[in-house]
C-alpha positions as protocol buffer text, in pm:
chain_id: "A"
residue {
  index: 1
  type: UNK
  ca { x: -1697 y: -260 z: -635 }
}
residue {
  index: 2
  type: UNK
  ca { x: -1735 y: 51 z: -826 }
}
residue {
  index: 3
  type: UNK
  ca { x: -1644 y: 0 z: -1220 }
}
residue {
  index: 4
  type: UNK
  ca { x: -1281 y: 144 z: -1318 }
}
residue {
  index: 5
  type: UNK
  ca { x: -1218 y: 265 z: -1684 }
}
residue {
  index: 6
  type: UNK
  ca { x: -901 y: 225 z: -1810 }
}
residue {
  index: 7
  type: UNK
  ca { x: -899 y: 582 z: -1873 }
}
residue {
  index: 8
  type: UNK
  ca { x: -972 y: 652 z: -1482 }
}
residue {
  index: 9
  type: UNK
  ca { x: -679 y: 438 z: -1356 }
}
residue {
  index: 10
  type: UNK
  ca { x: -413 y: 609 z: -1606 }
}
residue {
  index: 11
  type: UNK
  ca { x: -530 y: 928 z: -1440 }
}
residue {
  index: 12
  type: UNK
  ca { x: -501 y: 785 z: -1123 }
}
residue {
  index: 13
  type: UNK
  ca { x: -147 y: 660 z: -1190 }
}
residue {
  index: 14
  type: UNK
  ca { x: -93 y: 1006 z: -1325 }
}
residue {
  index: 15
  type: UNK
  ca { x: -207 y: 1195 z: -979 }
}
residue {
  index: 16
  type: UNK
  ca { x: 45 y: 961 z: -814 }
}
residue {
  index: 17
  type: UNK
  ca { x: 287 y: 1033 z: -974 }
}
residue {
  index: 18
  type: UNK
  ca { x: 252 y: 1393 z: -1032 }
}
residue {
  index: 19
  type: UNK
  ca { x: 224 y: 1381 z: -620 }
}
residue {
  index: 20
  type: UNK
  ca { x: 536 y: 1193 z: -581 }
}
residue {
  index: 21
  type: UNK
  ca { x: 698 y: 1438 z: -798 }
}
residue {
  index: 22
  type: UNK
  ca { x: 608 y: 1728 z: -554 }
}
residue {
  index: 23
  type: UNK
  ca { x: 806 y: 1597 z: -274 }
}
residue {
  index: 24
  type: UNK
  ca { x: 1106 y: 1491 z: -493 }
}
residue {
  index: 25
  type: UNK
  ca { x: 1108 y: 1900 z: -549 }
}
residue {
  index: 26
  type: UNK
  ca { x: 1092 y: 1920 z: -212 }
}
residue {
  index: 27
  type: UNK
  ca { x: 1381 y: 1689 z: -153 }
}
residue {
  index: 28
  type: UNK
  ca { x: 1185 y: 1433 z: -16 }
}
residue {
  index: 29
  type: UNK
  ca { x: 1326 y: 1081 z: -179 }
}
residue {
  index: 30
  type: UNK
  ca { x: 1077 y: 867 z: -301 }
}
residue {
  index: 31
  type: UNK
  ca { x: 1079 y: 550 z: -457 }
}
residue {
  index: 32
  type: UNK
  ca { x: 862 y: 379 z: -696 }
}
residue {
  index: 33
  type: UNK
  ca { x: 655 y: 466 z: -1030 }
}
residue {
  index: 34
  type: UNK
  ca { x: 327 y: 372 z: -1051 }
}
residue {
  index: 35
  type: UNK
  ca { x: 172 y: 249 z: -1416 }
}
residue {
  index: 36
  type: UNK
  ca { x: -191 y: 156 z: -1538 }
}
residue {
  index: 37
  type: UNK
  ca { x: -86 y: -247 z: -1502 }
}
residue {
  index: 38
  type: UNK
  ca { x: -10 y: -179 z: -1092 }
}
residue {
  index: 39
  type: UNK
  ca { x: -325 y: 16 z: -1049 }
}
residue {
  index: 40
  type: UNK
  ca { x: -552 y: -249 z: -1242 }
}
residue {
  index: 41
  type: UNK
  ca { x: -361 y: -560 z: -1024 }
}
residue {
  index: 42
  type: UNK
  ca { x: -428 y: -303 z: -743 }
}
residue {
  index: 43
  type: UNK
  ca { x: -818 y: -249 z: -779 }
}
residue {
  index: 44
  type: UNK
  ca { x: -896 y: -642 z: -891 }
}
residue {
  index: 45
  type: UNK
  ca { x: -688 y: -769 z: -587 }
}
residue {
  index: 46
  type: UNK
  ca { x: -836 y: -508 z: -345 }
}
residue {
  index: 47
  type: UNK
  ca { x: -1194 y: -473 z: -361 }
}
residue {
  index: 48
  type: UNK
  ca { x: -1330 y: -359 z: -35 }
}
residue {
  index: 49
  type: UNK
  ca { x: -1208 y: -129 z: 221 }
}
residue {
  index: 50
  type: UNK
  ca { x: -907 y: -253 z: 418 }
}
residue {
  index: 51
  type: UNK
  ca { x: -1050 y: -76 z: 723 }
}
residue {
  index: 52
  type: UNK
  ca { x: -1403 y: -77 z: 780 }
}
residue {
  index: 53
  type: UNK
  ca { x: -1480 y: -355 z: 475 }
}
residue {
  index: 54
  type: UNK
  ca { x: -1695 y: -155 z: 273 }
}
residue {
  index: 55
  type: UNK
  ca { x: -1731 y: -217 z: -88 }
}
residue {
  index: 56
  type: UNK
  ca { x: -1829 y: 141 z: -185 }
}
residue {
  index: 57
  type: UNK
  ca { x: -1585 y: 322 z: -392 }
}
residue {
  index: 58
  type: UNK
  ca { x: -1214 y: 262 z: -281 }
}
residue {
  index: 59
  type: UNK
  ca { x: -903 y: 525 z: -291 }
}
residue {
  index: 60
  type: UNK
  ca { x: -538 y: 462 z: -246 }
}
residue {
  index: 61
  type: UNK
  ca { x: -345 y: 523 z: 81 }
}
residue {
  index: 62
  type: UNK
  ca { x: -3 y: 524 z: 158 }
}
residue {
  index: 63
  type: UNK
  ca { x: 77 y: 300 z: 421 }
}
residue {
  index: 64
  type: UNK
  ca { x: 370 y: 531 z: 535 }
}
residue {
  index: 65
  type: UNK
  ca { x: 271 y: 879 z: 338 }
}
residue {
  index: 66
  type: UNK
  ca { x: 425 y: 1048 z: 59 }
}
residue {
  index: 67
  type: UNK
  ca { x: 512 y: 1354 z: 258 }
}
residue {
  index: 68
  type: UNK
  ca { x: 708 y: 1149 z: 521 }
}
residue {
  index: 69
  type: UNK
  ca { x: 924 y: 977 z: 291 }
}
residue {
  index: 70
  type: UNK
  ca { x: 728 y: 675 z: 188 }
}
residue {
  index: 71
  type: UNK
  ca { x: 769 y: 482 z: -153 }
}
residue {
  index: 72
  type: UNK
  ca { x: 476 y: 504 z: -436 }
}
residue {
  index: 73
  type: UNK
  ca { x: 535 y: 142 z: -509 }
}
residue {
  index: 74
  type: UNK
  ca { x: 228 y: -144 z: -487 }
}
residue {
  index: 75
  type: UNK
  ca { x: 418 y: -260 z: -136 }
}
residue {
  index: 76
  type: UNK
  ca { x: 348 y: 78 z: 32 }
}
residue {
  index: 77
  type: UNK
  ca { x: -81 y: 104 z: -113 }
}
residue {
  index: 78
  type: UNK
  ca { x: -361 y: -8 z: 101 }
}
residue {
  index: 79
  type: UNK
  ca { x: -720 y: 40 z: -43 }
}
residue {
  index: 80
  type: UNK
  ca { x: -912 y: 239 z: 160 }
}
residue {
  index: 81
  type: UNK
  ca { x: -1291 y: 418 z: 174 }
}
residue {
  index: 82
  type: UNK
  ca { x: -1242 y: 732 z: 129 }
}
residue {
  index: 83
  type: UNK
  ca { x: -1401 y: 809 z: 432 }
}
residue {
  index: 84
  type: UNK
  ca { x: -1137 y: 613 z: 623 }
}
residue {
  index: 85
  type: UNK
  ca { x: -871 y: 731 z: 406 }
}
residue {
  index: 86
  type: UNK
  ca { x: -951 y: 1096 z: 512 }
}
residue {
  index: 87
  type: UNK
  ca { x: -958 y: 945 z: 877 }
}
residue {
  index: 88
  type: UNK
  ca { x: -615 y: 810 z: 864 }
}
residue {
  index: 89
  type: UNK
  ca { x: -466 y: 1126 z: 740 }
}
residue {
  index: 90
  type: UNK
  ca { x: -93 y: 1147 z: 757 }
}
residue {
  index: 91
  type: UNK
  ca { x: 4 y: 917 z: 1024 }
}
residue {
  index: 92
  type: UNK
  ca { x: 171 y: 545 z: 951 }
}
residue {
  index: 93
  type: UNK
  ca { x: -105 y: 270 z: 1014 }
}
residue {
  index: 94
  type: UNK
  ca { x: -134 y: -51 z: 824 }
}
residue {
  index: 95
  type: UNK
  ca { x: -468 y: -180 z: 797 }
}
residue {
  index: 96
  type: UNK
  ca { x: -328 y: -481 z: 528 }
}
residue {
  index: 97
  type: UNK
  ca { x: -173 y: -681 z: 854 }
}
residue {
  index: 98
  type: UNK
  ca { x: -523 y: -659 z: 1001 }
}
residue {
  index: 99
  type: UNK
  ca { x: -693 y: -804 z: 739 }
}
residue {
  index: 100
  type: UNK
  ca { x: -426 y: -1055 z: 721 }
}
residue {
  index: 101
  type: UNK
  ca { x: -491 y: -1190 z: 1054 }
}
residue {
  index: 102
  type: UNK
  ca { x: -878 y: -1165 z: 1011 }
}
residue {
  index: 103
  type: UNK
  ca { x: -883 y: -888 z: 1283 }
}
residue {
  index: 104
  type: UNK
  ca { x: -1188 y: -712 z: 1061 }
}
């Protein structure tokens, strides 16, 4: 699992954030504040790639994205490669239930 500074997940948490806050101007709702204390519970409970397993270095996805309407709370993140991040793109697919069942 790649290393994570603390300084690295406030500006994550930051990014998020600042994101969310584009589509509130937009006049998209959406709920949820990430902080540096989600982000670290989010990177030491995640630690591969919810898709393809990989342990290389992990982004956050958006189980139901940003731009249609989804929350920026830990119960809308799945850690994805960034690879399959970019894959997924905007559409609603979560790879967490899959994992659940042991479908990977």
């Amino acid at each position: 699992m790649e290393v994570f500074t603390l300084q690295r997940l406030h500006n994550r948490a930051k990014k998020q954030n600042r994101r969310a806050n584009k589509y509130r101007r937009k006049g998209l709702v959406i709920l949820g504040h990430l902080t540096l204390r989600d982000l670290l519970i989010f990177f030491l409970e995640h630690d591969h790639c919810q898709l393809c397993g990989s342990v290389g270095p992990l982004s956050i996805d958006h189980v139901v994205p940003l731009s249609k309407g989804g929350s920026n709370s830990l119960s809308n993140l799945q850690a994805l490669c960034c690879l399959c991040n970019s894959s997924k793109g905007s559409l609603v697919v979560d790879y967490r239930l899959e994992v659940a069942h042991g479908e990977y």
